[in-house]
C-alpha positions in Angstrom: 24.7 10.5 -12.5 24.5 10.1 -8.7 20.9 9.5 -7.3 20.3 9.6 -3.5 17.3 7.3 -2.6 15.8 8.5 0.7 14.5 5.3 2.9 13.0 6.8 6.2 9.3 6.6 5.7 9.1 3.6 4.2 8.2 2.1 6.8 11.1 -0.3 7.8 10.8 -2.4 4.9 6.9 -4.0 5.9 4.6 -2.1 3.8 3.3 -1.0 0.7 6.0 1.7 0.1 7.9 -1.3 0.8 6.7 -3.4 -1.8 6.9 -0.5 -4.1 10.4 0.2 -3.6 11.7 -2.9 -3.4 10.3 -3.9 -7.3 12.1 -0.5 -8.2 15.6 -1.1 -6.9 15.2 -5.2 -7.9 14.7 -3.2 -11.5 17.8 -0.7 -11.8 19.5 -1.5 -14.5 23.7 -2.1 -14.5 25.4 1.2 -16.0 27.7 4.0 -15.3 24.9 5.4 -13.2 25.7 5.6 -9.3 22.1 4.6 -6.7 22.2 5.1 -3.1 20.2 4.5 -0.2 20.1 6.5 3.4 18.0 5.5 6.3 17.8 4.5 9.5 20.2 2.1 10.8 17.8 -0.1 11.9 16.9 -0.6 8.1 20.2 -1.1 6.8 19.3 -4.7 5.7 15.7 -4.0 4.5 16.7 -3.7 0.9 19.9 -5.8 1.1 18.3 -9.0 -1.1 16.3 -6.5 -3.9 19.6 -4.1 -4.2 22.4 -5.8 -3.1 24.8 -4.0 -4.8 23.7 -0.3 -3.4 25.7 1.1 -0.9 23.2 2.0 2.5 24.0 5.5 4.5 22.7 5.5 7.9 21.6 9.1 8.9 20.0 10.4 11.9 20.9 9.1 15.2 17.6 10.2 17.0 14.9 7.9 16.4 11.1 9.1 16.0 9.2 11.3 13.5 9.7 14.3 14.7 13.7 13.8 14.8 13.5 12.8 11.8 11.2 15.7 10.4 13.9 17.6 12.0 16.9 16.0 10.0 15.0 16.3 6.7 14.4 20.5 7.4 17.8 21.4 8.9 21.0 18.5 8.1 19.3 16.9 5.1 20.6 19.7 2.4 24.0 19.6 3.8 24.2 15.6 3.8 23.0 15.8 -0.5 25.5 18.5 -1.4 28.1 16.8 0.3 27.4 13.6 -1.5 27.3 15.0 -4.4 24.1 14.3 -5.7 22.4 14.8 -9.3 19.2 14.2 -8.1 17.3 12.8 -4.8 14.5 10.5 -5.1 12.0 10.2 -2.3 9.3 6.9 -2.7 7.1 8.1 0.8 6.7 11.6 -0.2 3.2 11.6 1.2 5.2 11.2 5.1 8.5 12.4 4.4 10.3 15.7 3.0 12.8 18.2 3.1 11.8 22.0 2.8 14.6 22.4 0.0 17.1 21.2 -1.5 20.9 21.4 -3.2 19.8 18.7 -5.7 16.8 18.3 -7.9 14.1 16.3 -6.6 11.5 13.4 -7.1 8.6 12.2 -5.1 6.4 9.9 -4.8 2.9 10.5 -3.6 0.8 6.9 -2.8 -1.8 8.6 -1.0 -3.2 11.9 1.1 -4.9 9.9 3.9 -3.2 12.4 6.6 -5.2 15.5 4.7 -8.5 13.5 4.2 -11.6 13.8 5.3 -12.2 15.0 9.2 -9.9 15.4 11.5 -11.2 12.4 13.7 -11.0 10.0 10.5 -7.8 10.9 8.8 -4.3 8.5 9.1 -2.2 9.7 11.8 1.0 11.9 10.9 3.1 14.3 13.0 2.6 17.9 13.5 5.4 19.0 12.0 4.9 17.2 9.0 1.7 17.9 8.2 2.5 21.6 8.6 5.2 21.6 6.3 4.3 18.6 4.0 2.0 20.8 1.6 4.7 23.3 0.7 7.8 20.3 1.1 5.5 18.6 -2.0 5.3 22.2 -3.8 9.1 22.4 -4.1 9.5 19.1 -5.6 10.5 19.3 -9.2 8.8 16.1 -10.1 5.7 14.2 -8.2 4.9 11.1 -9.2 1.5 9.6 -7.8 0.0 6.6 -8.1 -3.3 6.9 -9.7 -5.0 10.0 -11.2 -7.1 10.1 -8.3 -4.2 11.2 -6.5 -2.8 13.4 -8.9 -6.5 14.8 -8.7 -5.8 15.1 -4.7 -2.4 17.0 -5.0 -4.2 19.6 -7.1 -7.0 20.0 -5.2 -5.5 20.0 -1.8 -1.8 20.4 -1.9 -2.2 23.4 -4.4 0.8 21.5 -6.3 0.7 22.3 -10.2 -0.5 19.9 -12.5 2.4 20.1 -14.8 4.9 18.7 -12.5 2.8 15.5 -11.6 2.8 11.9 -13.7 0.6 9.6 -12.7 2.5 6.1 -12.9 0.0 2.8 -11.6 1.9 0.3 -9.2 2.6 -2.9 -10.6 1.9 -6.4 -9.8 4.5 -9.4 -10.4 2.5 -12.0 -11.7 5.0 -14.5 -11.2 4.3 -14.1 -7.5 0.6 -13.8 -7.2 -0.6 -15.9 -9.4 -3.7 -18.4 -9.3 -2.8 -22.2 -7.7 -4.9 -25.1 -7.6 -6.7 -26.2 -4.5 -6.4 -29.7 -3.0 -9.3 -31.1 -1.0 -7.5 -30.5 2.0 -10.1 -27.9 4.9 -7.1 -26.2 6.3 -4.3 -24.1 4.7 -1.0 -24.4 6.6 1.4 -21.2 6.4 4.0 -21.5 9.1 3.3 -20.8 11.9 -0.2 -19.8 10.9 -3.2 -22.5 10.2 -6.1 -21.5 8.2 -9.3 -23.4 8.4 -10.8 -22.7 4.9 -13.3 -21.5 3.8 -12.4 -17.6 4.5 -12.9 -14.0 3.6 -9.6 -12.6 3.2 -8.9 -8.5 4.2 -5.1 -7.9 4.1 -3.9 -4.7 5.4 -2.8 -3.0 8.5 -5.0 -2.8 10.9 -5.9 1.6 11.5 -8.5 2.5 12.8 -10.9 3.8 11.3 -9.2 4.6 7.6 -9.2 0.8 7.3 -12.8 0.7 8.0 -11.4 -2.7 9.7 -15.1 -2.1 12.3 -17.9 -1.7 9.5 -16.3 -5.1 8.1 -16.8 -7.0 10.8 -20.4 -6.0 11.5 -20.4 -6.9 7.6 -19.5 -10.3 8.5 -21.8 -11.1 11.5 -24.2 -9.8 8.7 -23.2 -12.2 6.3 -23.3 -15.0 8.7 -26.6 -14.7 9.9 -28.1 -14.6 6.2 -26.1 -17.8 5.3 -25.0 -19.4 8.0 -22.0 -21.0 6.2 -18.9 -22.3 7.6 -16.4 -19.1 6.1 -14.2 -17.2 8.8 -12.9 -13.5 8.6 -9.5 -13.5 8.0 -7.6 -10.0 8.9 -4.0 -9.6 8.2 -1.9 -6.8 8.8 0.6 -5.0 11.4 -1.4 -3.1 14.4 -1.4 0.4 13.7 -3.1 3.3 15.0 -6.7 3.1 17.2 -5.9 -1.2 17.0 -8.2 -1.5 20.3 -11.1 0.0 18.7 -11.2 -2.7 15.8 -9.8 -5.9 18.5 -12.9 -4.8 20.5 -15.4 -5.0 17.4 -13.9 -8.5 16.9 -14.3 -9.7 21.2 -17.7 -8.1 20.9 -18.8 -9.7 17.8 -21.2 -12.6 18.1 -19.3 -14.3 15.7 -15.5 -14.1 17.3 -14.3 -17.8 17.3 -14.4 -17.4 13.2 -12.5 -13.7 13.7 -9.0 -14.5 12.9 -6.2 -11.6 13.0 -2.2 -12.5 11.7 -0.6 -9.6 13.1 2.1 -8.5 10.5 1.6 -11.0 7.7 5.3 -12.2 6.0 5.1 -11.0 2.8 6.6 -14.0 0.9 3.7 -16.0 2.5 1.1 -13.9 1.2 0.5 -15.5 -2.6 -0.6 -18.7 -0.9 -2.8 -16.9 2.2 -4.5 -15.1 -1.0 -4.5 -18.2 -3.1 -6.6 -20.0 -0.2 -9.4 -17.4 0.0 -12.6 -17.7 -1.1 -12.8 -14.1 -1.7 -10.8 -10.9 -0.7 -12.8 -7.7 0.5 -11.3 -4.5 1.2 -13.4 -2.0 2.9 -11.2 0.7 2.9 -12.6 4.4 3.3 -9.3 6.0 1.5 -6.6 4.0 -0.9 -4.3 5.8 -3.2 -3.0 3.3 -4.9 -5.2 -0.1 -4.3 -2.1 -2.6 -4.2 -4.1 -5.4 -2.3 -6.8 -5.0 -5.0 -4.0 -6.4 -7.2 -2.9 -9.1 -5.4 -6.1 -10.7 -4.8 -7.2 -10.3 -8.6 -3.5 -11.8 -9.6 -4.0 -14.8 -7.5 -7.4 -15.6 -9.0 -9.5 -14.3 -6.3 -12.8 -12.7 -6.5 -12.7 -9.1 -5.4 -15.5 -6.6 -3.2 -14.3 -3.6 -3.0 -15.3 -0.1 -1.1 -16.4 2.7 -3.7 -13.8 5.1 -2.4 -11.2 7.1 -3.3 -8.9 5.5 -6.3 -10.6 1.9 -6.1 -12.8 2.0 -8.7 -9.9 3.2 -10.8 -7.6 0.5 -9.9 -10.5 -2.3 -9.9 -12.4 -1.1 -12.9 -15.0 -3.4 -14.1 -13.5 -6.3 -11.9 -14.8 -5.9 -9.1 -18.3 -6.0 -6.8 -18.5 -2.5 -5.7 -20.6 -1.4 -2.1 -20.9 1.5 0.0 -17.7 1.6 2.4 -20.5 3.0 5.0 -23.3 0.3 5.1 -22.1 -3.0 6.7 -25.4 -3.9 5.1 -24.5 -3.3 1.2 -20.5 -4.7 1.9 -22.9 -7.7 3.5 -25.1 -8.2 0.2 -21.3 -8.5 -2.1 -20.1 -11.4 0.4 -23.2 -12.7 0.4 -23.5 -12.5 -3.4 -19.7 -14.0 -4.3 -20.5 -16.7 -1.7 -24.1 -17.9 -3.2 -23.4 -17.0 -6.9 -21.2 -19.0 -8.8 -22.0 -17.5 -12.2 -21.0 -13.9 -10.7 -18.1 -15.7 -8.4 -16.3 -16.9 -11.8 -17.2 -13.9 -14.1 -15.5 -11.7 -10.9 -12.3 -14.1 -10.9 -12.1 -14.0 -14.6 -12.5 -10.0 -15.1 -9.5 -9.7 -12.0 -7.3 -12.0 -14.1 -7.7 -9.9 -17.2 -7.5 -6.5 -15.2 -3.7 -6.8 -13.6 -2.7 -7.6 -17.5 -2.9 -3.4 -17.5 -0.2 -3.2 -14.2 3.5 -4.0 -14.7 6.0 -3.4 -12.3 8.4 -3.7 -14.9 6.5 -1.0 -16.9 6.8 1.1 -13.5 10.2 1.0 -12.7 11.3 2.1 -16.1 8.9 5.1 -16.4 10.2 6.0 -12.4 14.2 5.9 -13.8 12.7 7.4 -16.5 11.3 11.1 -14.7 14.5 10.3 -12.2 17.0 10.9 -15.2 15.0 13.3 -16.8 15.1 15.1 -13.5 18.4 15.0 -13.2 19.2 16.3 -16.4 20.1 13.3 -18.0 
């Protein structure tokens, strides 16, 4: 069995497709079966240290989304039928597909946030693809999404059968995020960063306004004024689309000197910027798959969360729930995991028992699984 693993929407190796598809390859096991990667050039090293024993194809000389839509339509089926392939297995479906196919295909569907909602809210994605992207996903032979609430989505809006989708969670590696004792020491140093504790942790990238990066910050301004403790806003993540909107919200905030942004966050330093929070909140209007939710509960942090999209799904019971539009109620669950220890503990406990359910382990071998199934193994 030869299996073609398609790399271009993953974002160059810096975000949660990222994550995801780097705890699959790490996870292929030795056999007779052949694995191999085609991207961008400029990602030939992203994977090097989780696969490094997977040969890397660069394709596609023309950089940009709508070159690459381009490749996927009209050279793609020519590249996997003269490689050979038994199958082809996409992990950024959601962004990226070809029209057809010489091999049988699987895809991976994290989230809809291009089709959501109105047009002046939804995540940004290129003409062509959003065109073609409903009927790209059709043609699939397999789907695998995230969370039934995107399986739900693909039904509803992508007109995709029902049949050809398994839902398989994301994991979490708890021998990454995991909880670590705190010293006495007021400042958390993460090179080159330095974080004067105590702060309220959001980790993703910064697009506007799926993000909901703006209601957060009045959130916090709220939650200063009612306590008037010492806790800064810490926001981590890579500038994406409409940055200026949320930057602005931050200059304009009466509050700015405790406003804190990281820009693109390494991800090996991430356990201990989690690990140093007093609590993490994500505010987010739309998640398919709720990875930082995860993360946060793994390291033994308290979790508020938006009651959106596949949240409550992924969070369950562990979480302190608010409306994603009311600075006011995201305000009252701060304000509540900063003032109540009895809730603050039960919240950390119920996160640490909740990722016990997510295994990327578990993942990876149900994703090889519908790959080799797929391929007519």
């Amino acid at each position: 069995m030869k299996v073609g693993i398609d790399t271009f929407a993953c974002d160059g190796g810096s975000s949660g497709v990222r994550v995801y598809l780097s705890e699959i390859l790490k996870r292929i096991p030795p056999s007779g079966d052949l694995y191999e990667l085609f991207g961008w050039d400029y990602d030939r090293y992203a994977y090097a240290e989780k696969a490094p024993g997977l040969e890397y194809i660069s394709r596609c000389r023309f950089n940009g989304a709508t070159a690459n839509a381009f490749w996927h339509i009209y050279q793609y089926p020519r590249f996997a039928e003269n490689r050979k392939y038994s199958a082809c297995f996409f992990p950024a479906a959601h962004k990226q597909l070809p029209q057809d196919s010489p091999c049988p295909t699987v895809g991976v569907v994290h989230d809809l946030a291009a089709h959501w909602g109105k047009r002046g809210v939804r995540e940004h994605l290129g003409v062509i693809i959003r065109m073609s992207l409903p009927r790209a996903l059709r043609h699939l032979d397999r789907i695998i999404a995230v969370s039934h609430w995107v399986r739900q989505e693909l039904v509803s809006r992508m007109g995709v059968r029902e049949a050809m989708i398994e839902v398989i969670p994301n994991g979490i590696d708890t021998a990454v995020f995991h909880p670590r004792p705190q010293n006495e020491d007021s400042v958390v140093l993460i090179q080159p960063f330095s974080f004067s504790r105590p702060y309220i942790l959001c980790v993703s990238r910064l697009d506007h306004p799926v993000k909901n990066h703006v209601r957060l910050i009045k959130a916090f301004e709220i939650f200063k004024e009612r306590t008037r403790f010492p806790h800064r806003l810490v926001l981590a993540g890579s500038d994406s689309h409409h940055v200026d909107v949320i930057k602005d919200a931050a200059f304009l905030s009466s509050f700015r000197s405790d406003i804190f942004f990281t820009g693109h966050f390494p991800a090996k330093n991430l356990p201990e910027l989690y690990s140093g929070a007093d609590m993490a909140v994500i505010p987010s209007l739309y998640e398919g798959g709720g990875l930082g939710v995860l993360e946060a509960m793994a390291s033994g942090v308290p979790v508020a969360c938006s009651r959106s999209a596949a949240l409550p799904e992924i969070a369950d019971h562990a979480a302190l729930y608010f409306d994603p539009e009311n600075p006011e109620d995201m305000a009252d669950r701060m304000v509540t995991l900063a003032t109540n220890r009895d809730t603050y503990l039960a919240c950390r406990k119920a996160g640490l028992q909740r990722v016990e359910a997510f295994s990327w382990k578990r993942c990876a071998e149900e994703t090889l699984r519908v790959i080799q199934e797929t391929a007519g193994r």
